[in-house]
C-alpha positions in Angstrom: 46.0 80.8 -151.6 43.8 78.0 -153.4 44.6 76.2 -156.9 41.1 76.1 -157.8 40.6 77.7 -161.5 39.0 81.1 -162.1 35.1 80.6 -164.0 35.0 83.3 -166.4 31.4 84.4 -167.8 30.1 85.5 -171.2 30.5 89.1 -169.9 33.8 88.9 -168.6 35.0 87.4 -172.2 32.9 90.7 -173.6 34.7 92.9 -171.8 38.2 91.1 -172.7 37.2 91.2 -176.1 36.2 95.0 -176.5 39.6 96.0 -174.7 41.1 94.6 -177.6 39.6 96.2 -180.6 41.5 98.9 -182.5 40.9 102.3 -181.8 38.4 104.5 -184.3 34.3 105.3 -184.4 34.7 102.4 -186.8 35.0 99.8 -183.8 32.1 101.3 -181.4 32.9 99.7 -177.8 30.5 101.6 -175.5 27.4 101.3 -177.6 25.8 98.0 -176.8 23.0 98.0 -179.6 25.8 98.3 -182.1 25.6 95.3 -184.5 29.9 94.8 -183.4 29.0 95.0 -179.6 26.1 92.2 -180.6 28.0 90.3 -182.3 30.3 90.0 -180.3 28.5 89.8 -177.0 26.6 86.7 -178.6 29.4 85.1 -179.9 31.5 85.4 -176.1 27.9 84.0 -174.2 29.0 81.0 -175.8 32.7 80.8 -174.8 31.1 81.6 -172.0 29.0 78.7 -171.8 31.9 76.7 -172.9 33.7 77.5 -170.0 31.0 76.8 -167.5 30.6 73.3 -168.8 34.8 72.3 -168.3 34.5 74.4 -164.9 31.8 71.6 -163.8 33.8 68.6 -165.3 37.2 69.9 -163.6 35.6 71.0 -160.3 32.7 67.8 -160.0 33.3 64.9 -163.0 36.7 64.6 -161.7 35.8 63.7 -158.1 34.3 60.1 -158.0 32.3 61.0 -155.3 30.1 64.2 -157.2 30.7 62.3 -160.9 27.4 62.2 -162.9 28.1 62.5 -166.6 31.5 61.0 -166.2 29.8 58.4 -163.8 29.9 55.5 -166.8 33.6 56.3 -167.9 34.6 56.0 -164.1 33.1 52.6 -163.6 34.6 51.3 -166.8 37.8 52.4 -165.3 37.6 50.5 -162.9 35.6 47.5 -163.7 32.1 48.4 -162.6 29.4 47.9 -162.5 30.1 44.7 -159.5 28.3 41.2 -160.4 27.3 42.0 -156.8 24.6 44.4 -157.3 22.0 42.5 -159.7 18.9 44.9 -159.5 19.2 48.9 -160.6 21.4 51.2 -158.6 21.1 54.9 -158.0 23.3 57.4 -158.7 24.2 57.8 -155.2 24.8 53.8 -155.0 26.9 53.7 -157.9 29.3 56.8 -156.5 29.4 55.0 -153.6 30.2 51.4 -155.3 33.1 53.1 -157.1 34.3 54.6 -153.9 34.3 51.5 -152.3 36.2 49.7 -155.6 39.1 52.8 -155.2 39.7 52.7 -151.9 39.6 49.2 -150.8 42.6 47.7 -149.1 41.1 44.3 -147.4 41.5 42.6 -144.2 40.3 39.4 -142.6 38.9 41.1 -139.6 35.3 41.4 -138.1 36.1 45.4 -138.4 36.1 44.7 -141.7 33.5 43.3 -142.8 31.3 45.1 -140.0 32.6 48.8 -142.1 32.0 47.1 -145.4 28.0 46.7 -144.7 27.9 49.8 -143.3 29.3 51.6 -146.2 26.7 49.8 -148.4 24.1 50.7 -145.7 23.4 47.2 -143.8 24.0 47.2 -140.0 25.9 43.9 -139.0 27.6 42.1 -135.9 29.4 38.6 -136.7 29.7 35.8 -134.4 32.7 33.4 -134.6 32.8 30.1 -133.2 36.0 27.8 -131.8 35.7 24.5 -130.1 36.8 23.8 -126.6 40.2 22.7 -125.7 41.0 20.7 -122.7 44.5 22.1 -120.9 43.6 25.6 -122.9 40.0 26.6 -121.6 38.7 26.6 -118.1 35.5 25.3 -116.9 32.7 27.7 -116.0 31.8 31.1 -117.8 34.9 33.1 -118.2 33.7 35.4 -120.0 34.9 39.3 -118.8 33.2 42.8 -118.2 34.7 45.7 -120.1 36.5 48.6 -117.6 35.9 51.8 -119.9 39.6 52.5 -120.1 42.0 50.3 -122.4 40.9 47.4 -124.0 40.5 44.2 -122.2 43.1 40.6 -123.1 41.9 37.0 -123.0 45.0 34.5 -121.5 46.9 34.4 -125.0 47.2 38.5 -125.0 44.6 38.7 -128.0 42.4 42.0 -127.1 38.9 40.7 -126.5 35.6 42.3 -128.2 32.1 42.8 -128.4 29.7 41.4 -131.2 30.2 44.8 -133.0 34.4 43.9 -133.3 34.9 46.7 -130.8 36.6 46.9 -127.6 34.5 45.9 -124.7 33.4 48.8 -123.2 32.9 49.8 -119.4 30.3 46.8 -117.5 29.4 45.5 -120.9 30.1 41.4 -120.8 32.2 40.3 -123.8 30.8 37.5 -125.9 34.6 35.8 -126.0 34.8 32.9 -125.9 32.7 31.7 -129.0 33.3 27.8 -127.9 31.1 25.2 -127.8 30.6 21.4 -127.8 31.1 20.1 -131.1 33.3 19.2 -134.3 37.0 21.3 -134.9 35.2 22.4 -138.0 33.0 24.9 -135.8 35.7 27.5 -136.2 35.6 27.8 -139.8 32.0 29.5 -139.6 30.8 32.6 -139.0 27.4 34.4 -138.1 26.2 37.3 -139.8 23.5 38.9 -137.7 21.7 41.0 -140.6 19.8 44.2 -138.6 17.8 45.6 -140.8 16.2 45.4 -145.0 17.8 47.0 -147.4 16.0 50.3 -148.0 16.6 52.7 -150.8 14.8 55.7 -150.7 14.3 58.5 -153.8 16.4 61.5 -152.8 16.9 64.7 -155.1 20.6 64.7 -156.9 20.8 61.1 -156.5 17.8 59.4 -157.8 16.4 59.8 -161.4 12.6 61.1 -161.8 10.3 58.3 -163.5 13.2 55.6 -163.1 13.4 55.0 -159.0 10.3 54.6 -156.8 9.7 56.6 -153.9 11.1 53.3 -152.3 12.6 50.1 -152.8 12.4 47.2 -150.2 15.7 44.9 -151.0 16.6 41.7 -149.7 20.8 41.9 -148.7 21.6 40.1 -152.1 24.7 42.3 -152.5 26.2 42.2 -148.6 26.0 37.8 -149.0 27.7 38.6 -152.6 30.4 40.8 -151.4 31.2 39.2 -147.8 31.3 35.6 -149.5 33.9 37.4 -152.0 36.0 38.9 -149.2 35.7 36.2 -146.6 38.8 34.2 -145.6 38.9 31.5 -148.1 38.7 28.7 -145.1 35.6 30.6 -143.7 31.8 29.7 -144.7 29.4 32.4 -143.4 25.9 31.7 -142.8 23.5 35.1 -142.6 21.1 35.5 -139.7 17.9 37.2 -140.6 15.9 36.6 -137.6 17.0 39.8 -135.7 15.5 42.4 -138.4 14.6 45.6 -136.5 13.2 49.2 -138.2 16.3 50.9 -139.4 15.4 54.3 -138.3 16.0 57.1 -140.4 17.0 55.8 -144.2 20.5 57.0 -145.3 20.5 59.5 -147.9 21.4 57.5 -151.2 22.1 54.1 -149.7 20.2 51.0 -148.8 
């Protein structure tokens, strides 16, 4: 069984109609060029029509993710459009900036942030950075290699990743620790490795004919804006661009 509502057409509210008129040669329902049968046929295209239109509101306004003509009254909801995103958005960008404003919870890990730019369309990694302490680190590159199976621990039982914020995997050398020589202040920074521009390409359903270019070349205005609102309020980021690479195949509807 499924809840989802029955769409009834102009000839189905015909045929409802015609059922119900009274009996006689005065009320002709099998002759359709009768002016009655016209009449009526015209006047149930529209209810027809009618029903269409609330069949698409019910079935694709009310989903955030399909809205179009309800797009506006969803991002005044729920406080859109973002400061974040200065130049013009797609459709597609501004589903997906409301999705993002519904479901996020927040956390303080390189996860995080790492899913964030992804769901905006930015590939990351994030470097952090602690000094070294005598009687706590060891001399020489302790760094480990990844066995495949269960994640890997440093000597204080915290599980140790990869520049991504995943588990190391199986021969891969983990980037732990992010020491170095220098002031206790090294560990309230972080390094945002930026991958690739922000490309938004014009795709049917989601861009708008004579408004968006084929494509638009952005720098990652809204990943600095959104990361430097999220980030830990201790932490100051500084964004690497010297590692930009050809993004492949554009995502549909994001940049």
């Amino acid at each position: 069984m499924s809840d989802r509502h029955i769409r009834r057409s102009g000839s189905d509210y015909t045929e409802a109609y015609l059922a119900l008129l009274p009996q006689g040669q005065a009320w002709p329902r099998h002759a359709p060029d009768s002016t009655t049968v016209r009449g009526i046929t015209g006047l149930c295209d529209y209810w027809g029509f009618v029903d269409g239109r609330a069949a698409d509101l019910l079935e694709r306004e009310s989903d955030p993710r399909q809205t179009v003509e309800l797009l506006r009254d969803w991002e005044s909801n729920w406080g859109l459009p973002d400061p974040c995103y200065q130049s013009p958005q797609s459709i597609a960008e501004r589903q997906q900036a409301l999705i993002m404003r519904m479901t996020m919870q927040g956390a303080q890990s390189r996860e995080f942030f790492i899913g964030i730019a992804a769901q905006i369309g930015y590939s990351i990694t994030i470097t952090e950075y602690r000094t070294f302490v005598v009687g706590l680190d060891r001399v020489g590159d302790n760094r480990v290699h990844g066995d495949g199976s269960h994640p890997m621990y440093n000597e204080w039982g915290q599980p140790i990743k990869n520049p991504d914020g995943e588990n190391v995997a199986l021969g891969e050398l983990s980037e732990w620790p992010y020491y170095g020589l220098g002031p206790d202040t090294n560990r309230f920074y972080w390094t945002v490795h930026v991958h690739q521009a922000g490309l938004v390409w014009f795709r049917c359903a989601s861009s708008q004919c004579g408004v968006d270019p084929h494509l638009r070349i952005k720098l990652a205005d809204d990943l600095e804006c959104l990361l430097n609102r999220w980030k830990p309020a201790h932490t100051q980021i500084i964004f690497d661009y010297s590692g930009l690479s050809n993004p492949g195949d554009p995502m549909v509807g994001t940049p």
